[in-house]
VOGU-3710 file (C-alpha; in Angstrom, 3 decimals, decimal comma):
1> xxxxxxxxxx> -1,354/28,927/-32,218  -0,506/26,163/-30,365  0,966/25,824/-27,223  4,247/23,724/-25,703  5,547/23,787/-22,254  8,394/21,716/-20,788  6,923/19,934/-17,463  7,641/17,223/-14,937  5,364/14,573/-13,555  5,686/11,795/-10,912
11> xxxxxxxxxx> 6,533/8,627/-11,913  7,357/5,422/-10,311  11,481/6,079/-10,196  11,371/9,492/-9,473  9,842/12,695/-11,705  9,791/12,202/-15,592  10,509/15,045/-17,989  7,789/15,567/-20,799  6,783/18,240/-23,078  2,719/19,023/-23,413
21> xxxxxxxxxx> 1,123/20,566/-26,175  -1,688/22,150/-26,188  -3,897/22,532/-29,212  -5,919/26,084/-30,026  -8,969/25,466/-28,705  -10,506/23,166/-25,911  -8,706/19,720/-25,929  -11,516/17,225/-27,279  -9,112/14,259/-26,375  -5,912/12,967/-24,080
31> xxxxxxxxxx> -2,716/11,347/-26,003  0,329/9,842/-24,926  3,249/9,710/-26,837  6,130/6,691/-26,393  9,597/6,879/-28,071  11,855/4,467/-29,147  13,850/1,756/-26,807  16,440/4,096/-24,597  19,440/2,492/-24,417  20,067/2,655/-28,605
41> xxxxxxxxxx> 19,385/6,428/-28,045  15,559/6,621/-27,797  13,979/9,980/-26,514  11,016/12,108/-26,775  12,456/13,948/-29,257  12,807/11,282/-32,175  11,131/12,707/-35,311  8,322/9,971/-35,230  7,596/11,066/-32,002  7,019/14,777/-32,796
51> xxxxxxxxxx> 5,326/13,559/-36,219  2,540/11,799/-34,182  2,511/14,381/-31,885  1,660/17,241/-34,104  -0,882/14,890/-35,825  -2,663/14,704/-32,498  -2,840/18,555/-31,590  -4,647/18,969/-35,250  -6,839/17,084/-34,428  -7,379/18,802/-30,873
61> xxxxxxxxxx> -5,942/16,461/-28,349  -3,746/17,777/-25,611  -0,405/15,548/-26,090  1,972/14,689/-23,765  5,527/13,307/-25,397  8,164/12,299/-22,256  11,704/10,285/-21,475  11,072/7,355/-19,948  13,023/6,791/-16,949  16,993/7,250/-17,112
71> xxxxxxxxxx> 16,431/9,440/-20,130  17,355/12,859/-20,397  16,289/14,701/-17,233  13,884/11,876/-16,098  14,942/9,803/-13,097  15,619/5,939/-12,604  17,580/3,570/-15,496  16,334/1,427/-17,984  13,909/-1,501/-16,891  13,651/-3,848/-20,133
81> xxxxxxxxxx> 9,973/-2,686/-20,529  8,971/-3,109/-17,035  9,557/-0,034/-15,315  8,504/1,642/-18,636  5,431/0,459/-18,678  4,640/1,861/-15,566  6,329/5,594/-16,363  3,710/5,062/-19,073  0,501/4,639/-17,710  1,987/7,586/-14,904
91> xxxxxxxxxx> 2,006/9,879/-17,536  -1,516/9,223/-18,863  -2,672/9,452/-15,013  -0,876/12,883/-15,498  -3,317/13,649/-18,201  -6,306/12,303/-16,908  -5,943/14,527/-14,156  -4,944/17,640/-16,152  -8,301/16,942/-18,118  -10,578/14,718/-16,543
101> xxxxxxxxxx> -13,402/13,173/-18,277  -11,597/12,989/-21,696  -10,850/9,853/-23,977  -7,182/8,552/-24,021  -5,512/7,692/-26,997  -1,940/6,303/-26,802  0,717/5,990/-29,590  4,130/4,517/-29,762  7,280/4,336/-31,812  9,086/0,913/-32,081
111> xxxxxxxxxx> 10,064/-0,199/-28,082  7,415/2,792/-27,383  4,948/0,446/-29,142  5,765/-2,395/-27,315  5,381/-0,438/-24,275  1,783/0,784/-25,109  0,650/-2,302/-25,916  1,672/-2,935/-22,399  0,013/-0,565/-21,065  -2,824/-0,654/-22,637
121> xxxxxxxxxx> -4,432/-3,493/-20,678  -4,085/-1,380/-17,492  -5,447/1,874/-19,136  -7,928/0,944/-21,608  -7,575/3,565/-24,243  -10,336/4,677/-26,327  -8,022/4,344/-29,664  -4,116/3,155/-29,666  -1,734/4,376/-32,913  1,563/1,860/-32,857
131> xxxxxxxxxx> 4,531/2,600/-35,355  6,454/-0,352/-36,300  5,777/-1,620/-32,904  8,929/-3,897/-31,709  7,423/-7,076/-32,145  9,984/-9,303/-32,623  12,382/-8,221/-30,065  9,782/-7,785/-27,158  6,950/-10,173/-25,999  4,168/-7,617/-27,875
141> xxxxxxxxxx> 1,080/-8,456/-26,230  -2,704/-8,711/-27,903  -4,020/-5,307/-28,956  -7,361/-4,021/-29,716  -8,584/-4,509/-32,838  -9,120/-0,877/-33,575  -5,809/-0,144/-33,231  -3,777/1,408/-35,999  -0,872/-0,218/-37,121  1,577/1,321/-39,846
151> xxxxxxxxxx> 4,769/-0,499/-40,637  7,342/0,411/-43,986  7,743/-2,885/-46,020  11,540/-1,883/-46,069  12,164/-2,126/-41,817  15,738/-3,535/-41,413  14,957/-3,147/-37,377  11,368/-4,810/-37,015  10,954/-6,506/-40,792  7,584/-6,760/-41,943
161> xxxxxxxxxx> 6,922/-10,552/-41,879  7,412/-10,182/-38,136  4,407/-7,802/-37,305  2,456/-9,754/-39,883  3,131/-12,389/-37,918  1,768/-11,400/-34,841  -1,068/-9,338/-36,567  -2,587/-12,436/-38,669  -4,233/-14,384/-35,431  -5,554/-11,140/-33,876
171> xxxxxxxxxx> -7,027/-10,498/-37,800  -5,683/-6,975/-37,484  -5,571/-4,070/-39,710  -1,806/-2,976/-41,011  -1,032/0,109/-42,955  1,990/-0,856/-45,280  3,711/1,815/-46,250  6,036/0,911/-49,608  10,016/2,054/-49,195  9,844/2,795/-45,680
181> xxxxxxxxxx> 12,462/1,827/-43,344  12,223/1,530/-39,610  12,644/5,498/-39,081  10,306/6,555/-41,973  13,163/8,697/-43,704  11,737/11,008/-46,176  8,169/9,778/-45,581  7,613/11,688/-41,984  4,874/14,168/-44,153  3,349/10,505/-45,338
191> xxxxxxxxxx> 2,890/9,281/-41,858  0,981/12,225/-40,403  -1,200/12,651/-43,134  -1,968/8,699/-42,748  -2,477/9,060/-39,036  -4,523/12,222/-39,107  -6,822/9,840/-42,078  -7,101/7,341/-39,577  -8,203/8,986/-36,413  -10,540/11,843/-38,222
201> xxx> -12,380/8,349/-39,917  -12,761/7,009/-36,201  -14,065/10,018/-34,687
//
């Protein structure tokens, strides 16, 4: 059975709270988990967080889901993105370290996206999995263009013309997923099984 244990880790503004689970067997890959933006109630916790996150331990990667900093037990406040960013790529240092020599993948929720996207120019991820990434609240950098990006044509926080938007010049890949809203009510069972299609086809 799989395993979960509360830790801390350093970060930038002091230690960050997270939660790591463990698959079954040996961990075949590293994942990082971002929640939504903080300050509208964002934590590790959110369901689309713990959706992606038991996606990734069946499919053998050891995950780590945290509060960025000011959240929960984790120290500092709320940086616009900035300070996030960093608390990010601390906790996939975290990982690396716990299990060097593995690939990284790195998924966010809404802000969370945002601040992968981020991040991922620093730590070069092997895949990244974004959730109706924040794109037209936050500055949402380029992305890699194997990337998966799932969105609900029915988001009344991050509307679908707006990731289009973005997406069409970097001729990415979106997963549209009809009647979903921003938090994927009723459709949580739809979004794993899409996720755990995507990343067994990349593997």
């Amino acid at each position: 059975m799989a395993t979960q244990r509360k830790i801390t880790f350093a970060g930038p503004a002091g230690l960050l709270e997270g939660s790591l689970h463990l698959p079954d067997n040996t961990p075949i890959a590293i994942a990082v988990v971002a929640h939504p933006l903080p300050i509208m109630g964002g934590t590790m916790d959110n369901k689309i967080v713990t959706t992606l996150t038991r996606a990734f331990v069946e499919l053998g990667y050891a995950t780590l889901r945290f509060n960025f900093r000011g959240v929960g037990e984790s120290a500092g406040s709320y940086d616009e993105g900035n300070g996030e960013m960093l608390d990010a790529m601390a906790a996939a240092d975290y990982l690396r370290a716990e299990f060097p020599g593995l690939p990284l993948v790195t998924a966010g929720f809404s802000f969370g996206g945002y601040v992968q996207a981020r991040a991922a120019e620093h730590l070069h991820p092997q895949q990244m999995v974004l959730i109706a990434p924040a794109v037209g609240r936050f500055a949402m950098p380029s992305v890699p263009a194997n990337t998966v990006l799932v969105h609900g044509d029915a988001d009344e926080v991050v509307e679908l013309h707006e990731l289009l938007q973005w997406a069409r010049p970097q001729q990415l890949s979106v997963i549209v997923v009809a009647g979903a809203e921003h938090f994927f009510h009723g459709r949580l069972i739809q979004l794993r099984q899409i996720v755990l299609q995507q990343l067994r086809g990349q593997r």
